[in-house]
DONU-652400 format. One record per residue (C-alpha): z negated, x, y. Coordinates in steps of 0.5 Angstrom, whole numbers, padded with zeros to 4 digits. Example, Ala and Ser with C-alpha at 12.3 -4.5 7.8 and 13.67 -1.06 7.14 Angstrom:
<atoms>
<atom><up>-0016</up><east>0025</east><north>-0009</north></atom>
<atom><up>-0014</up><east>0027</east><north>-0002</north></atom>
</atoms>
This chain:
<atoms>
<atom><up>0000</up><east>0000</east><north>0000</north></atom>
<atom><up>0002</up><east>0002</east><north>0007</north></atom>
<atom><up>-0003</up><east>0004</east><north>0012</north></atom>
<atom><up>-0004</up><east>0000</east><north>0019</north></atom>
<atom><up>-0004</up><east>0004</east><north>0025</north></atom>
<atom><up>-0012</up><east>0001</east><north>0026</north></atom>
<atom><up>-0014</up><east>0005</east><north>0020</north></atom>
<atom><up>-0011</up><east>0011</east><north>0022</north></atom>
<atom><up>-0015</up><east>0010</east><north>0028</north></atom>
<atom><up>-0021</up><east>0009</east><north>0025</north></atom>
<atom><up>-0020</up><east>0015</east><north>0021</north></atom>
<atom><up>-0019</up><east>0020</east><north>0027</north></atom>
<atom><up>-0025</up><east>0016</east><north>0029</north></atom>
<atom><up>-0029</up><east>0018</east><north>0023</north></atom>
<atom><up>-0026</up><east>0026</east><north>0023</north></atom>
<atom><up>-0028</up><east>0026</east><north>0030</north></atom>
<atom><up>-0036</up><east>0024</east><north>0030</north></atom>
<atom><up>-0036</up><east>0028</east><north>0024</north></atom>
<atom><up>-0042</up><east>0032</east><north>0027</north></atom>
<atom><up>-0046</up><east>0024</east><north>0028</north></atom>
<atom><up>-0047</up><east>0022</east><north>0021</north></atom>
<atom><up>-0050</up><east>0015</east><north>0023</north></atom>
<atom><up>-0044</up><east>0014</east><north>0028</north></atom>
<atom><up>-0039</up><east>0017</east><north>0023</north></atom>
<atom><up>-0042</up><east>0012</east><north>0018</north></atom>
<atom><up>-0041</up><east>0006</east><north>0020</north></atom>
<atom><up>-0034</up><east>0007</east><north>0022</north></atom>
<atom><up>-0033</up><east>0009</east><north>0015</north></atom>
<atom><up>-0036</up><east>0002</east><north>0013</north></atom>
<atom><up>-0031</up><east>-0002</east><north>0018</north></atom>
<atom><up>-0025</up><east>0002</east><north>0014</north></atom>
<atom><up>-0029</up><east>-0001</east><north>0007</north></atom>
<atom><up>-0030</up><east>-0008</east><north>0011</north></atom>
<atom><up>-0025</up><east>-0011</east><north>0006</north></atom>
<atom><up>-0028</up><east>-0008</east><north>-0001</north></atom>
<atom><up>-0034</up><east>-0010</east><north>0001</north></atom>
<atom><up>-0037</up><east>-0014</east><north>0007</north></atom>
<atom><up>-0044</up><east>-0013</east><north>0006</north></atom>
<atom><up>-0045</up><east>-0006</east><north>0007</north></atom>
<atom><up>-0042</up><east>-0007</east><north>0014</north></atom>
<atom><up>-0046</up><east>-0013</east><north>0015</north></atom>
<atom><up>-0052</up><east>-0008</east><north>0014</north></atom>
<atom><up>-0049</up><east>-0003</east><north>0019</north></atom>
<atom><up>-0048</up><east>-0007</east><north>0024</north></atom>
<atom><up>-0055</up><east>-0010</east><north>0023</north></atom>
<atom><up>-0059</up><east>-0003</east><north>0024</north></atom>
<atom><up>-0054</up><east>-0001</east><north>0030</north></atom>
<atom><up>-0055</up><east>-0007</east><north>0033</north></atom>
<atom><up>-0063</up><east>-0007</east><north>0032</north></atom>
<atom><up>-0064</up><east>0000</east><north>0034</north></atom>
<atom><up>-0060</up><east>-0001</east><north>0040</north></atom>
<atom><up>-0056</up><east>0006</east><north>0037</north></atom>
<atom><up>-0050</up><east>0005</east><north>0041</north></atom>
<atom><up>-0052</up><east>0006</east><north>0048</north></atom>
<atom><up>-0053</up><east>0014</east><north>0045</north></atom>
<atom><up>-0046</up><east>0013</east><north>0044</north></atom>
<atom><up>-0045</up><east>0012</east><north>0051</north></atom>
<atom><up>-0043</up><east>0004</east><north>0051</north></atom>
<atom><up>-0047</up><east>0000</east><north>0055</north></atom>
<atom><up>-0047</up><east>-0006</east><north>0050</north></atom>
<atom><up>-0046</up><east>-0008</east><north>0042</north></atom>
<atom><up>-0041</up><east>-0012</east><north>0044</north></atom>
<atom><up>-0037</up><east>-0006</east><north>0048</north></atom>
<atom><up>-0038</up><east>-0002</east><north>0041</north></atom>
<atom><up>-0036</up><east>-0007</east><north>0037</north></atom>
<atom><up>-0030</up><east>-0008</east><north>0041</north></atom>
<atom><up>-0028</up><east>-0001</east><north>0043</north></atom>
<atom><up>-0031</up><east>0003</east><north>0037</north></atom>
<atom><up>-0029</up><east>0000</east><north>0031</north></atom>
<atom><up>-0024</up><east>-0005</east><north>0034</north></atom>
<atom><up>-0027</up><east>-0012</east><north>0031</north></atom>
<atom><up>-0027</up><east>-0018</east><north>0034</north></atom>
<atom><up>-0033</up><east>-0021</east><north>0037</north></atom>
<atom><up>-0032</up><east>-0027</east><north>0033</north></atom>
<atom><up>-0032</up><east>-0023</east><north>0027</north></atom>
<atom><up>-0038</up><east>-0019</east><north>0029</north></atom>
<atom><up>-0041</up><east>-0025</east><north>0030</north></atom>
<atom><up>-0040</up><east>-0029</east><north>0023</north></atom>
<atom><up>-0042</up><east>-0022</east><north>0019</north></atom>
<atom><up>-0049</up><east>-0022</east><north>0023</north></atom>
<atom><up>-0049</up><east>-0028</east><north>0021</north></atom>
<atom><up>-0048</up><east>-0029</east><north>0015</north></atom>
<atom><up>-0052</up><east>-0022</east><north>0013</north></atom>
<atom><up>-0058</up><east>-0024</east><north>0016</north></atom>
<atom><up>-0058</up><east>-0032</east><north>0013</north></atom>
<atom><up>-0057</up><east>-0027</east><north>0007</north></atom>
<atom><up>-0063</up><east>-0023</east><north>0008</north></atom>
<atom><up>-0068</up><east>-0030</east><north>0010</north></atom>
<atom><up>-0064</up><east>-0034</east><north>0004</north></atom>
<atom><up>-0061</up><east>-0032</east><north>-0002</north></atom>
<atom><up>-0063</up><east>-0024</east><north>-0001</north></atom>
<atom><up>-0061</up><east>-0023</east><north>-0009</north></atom>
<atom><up>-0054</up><east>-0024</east><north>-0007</north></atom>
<atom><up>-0056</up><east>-0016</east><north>-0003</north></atom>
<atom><up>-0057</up><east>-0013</east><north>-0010</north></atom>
<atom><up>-0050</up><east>-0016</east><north>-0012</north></atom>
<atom><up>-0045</up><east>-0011</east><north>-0015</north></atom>
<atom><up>-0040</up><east>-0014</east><north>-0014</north></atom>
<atom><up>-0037</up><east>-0013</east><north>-0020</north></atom>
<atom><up>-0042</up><east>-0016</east><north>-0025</north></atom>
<atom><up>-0044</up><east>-0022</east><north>-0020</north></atom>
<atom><up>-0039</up><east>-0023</east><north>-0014</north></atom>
<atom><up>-0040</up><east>-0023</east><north>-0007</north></atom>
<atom><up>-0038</up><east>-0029</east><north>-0003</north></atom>
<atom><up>-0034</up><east>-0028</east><north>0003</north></atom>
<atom><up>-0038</up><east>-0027</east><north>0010</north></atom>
<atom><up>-0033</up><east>-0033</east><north>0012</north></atom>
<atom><up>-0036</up><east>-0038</east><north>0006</north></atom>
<atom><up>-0043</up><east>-0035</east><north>0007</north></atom>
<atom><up>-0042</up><east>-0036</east><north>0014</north></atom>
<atom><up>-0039</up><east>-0044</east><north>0013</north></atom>
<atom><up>-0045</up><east>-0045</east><north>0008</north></atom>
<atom><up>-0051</up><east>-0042</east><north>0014</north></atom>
<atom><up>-0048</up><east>-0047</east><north>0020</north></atom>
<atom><up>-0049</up><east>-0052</east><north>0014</north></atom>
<atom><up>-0056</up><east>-0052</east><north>0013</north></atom>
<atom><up>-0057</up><east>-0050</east><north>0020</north></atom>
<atom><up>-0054</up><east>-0057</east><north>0021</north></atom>
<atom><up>-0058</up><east>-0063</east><north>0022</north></atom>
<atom><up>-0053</up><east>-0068</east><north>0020</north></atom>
<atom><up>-0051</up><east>-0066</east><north>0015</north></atom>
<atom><up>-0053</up><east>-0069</east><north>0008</north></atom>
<atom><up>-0058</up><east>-0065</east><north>0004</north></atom>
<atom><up>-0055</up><east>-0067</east><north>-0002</north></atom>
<atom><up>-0048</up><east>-0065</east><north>0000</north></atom>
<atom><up>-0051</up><east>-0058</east><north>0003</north></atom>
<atom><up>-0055</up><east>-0056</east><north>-0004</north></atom>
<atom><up>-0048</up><east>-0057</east><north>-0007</north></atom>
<atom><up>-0045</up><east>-0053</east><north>-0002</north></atom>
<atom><up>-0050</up><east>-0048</east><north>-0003</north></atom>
<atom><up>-0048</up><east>-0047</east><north>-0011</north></atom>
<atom><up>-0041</up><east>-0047</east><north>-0010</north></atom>
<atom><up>-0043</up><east>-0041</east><north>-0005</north></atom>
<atom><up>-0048</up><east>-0037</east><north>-0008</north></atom>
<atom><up>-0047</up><east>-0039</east><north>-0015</north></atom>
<atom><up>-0040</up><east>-0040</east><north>-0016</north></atom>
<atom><up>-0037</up><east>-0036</east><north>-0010</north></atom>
<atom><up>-0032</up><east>-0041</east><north>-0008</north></atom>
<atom><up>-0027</up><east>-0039</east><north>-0002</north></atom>
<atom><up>-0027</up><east>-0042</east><north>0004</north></atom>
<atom><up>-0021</up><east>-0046</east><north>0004</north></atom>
<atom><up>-0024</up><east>-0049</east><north>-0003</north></atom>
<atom><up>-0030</up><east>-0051</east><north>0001</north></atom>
<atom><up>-0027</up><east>-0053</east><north>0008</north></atom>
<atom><up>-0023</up><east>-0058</east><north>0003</north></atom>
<atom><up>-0029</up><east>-0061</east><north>0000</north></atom>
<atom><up>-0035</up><east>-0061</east><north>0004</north></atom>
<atom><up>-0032</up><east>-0059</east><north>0011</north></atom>
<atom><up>-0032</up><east>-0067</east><north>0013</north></atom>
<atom><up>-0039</up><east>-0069</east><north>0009</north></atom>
<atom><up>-0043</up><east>-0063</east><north>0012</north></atom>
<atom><up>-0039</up><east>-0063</east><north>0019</north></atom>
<atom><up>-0037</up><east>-0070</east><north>0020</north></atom>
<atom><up>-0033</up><east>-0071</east><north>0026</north></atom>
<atom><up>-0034</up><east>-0075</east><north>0032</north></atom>
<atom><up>-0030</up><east>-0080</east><north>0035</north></atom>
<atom><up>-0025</up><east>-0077</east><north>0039</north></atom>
<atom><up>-0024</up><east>-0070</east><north>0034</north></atom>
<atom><up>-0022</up><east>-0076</east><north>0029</north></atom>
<atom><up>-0018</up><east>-0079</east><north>0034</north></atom>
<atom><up>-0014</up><east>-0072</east><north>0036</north></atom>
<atom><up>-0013</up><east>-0070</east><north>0028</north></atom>
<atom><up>-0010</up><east>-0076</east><north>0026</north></atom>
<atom><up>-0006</up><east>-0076</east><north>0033</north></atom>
<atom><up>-0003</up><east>-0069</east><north>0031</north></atom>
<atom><up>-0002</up><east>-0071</east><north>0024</north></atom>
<atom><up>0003</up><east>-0076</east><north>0027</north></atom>
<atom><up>0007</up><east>-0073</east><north>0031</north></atom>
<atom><up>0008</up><east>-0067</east><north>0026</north></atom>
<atom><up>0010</up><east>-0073</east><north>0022</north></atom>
<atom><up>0014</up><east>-0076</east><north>0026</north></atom>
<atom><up>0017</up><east>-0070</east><north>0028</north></atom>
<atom><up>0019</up><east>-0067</east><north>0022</north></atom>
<atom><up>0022</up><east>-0074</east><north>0020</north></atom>
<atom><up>0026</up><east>-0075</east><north>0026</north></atom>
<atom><up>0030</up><east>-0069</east><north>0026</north></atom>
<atom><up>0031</up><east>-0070</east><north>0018</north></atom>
<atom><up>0035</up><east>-0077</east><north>0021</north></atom>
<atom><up>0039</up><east>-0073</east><north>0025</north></atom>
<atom><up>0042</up><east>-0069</east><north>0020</north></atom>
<atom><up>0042</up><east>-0073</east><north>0013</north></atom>
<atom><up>0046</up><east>-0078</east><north>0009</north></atom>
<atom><up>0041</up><east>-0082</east><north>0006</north></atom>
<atom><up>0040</up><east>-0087</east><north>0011</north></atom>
<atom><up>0046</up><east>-0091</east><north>0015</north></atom>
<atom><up>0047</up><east>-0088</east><north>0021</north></atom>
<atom><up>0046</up><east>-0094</east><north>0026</north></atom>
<atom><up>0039</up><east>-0094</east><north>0022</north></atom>
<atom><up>0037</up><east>-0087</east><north>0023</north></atom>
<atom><up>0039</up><east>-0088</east><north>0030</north></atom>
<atom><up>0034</up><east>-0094</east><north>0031</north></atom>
<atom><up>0029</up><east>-0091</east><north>0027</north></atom>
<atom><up>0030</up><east>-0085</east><north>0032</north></atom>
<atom><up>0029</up><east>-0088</east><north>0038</north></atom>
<atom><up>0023</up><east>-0091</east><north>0036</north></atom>
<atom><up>0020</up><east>-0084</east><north>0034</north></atom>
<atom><up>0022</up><east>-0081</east><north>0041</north></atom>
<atom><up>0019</up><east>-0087</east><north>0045</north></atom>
<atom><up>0013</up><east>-0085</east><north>0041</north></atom>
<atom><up>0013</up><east>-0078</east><north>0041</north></atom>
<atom><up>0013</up><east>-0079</east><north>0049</north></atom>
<atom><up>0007</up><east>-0084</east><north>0050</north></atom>
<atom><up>0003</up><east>-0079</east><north>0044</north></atom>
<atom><up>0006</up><east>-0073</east><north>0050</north></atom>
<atom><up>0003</up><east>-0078</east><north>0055</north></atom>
<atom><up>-0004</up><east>-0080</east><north>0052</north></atom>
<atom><up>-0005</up><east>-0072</east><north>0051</north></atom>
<atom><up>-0003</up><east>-0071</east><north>0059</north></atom>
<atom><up>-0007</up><east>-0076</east><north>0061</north></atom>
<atom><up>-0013</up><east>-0073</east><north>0057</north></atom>
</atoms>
């Protein structure tokens, strides 16, 4: 597999701190972040903890984060998360090889915290999304699918905008489908058409009046 320019970045980082142990070994984790999260996860943790980076010459932990080891905040963010709610809750996962036990994902982690953090969602729906998690390492989009709308029901107006943007994606597809098919009479296609335009713009309207 080609290597990315981000890790050859970060390989000339980690050579370039070389003397500095600590600092070389986080950007070390971050270049294993995909084989295992957690440890990352842990470093982060500690620099974060012990305020480390400002020896480094960065006035915040976002700064570092962001410049020295090029992650996303959002990113940062559900990997202390994640690692922390695994500390409080689940630290036999921390023991895990990965290898004998799998690793849940930080983002499943992550989906599983918010859920238990949730004071709306439904116990007994949040004890089997802490199984399929921790016990049975599902994926995200395996529980997004299943438990998204039970332990994060949506309100009035996000249903009102997903099945809006549901419908116009439909209708779209579906109008220029009529545009180039042989399956229906023309002058039906045409008509149906018509009707999917004049929808589409009051659709367009609504979302331009919000």
């Amino acid at each position: 597999m080609s290597r990315t320019k981000v890790d050859e970045e970060l390989e000339v980082t980690e050579l370039t701190f070389a003397d500095d142990p600590d600092r070389a070994n986080v950007v070390a984790r971050v270049r294993r972040f995909k084989a295992s999260w957690i440890e990352l996860g842990e470093a982060l943790f500690d620099v974060k903890r012990s305020g480390r980076f400002t020896g480094w010459g960065y006035d915040s932990f976002e700064a570092y984060t962001k410049r020295e080891l090029r992650l996303k905040p959002d990113t940062v963010d559900k990997l202390l998360g994640s690692f922390s709610f695994l500390r409080k809750r689940a630290p036999e996962v921390l023991e895990r090889d990965g290898v004998a036990r799998a690793i849940p994902s930080y983002q499943a982690i992550d989906f599983l915290r918010r859920a238990e953090e949730s004071e709306e969602a439904p116990k007994e729906a949040v004890a089997e999304l802490r199984k399929r998690v921790i016990d049975e390492g599902a994926g995200l989009p395996q529980l997004t699918k299943q438990f998204r709308d039970v332990v994060f029901p949506p309100t009035a107006d996000e249903r009102k905008d997903r099945d809006k943007n549901a419908i116009v994606n439909t209708a779209t597809r579906l109008r220029d489908l009529l545009q180039e098919t042989r399956a229906v009479p023309r002058h039906v296609a045409v008509e149906v058409r018509t009707a999917l335009n004049t929808m589409l713009d009051v659709l367009s309207v609504d979302q331009a009046a919000e």
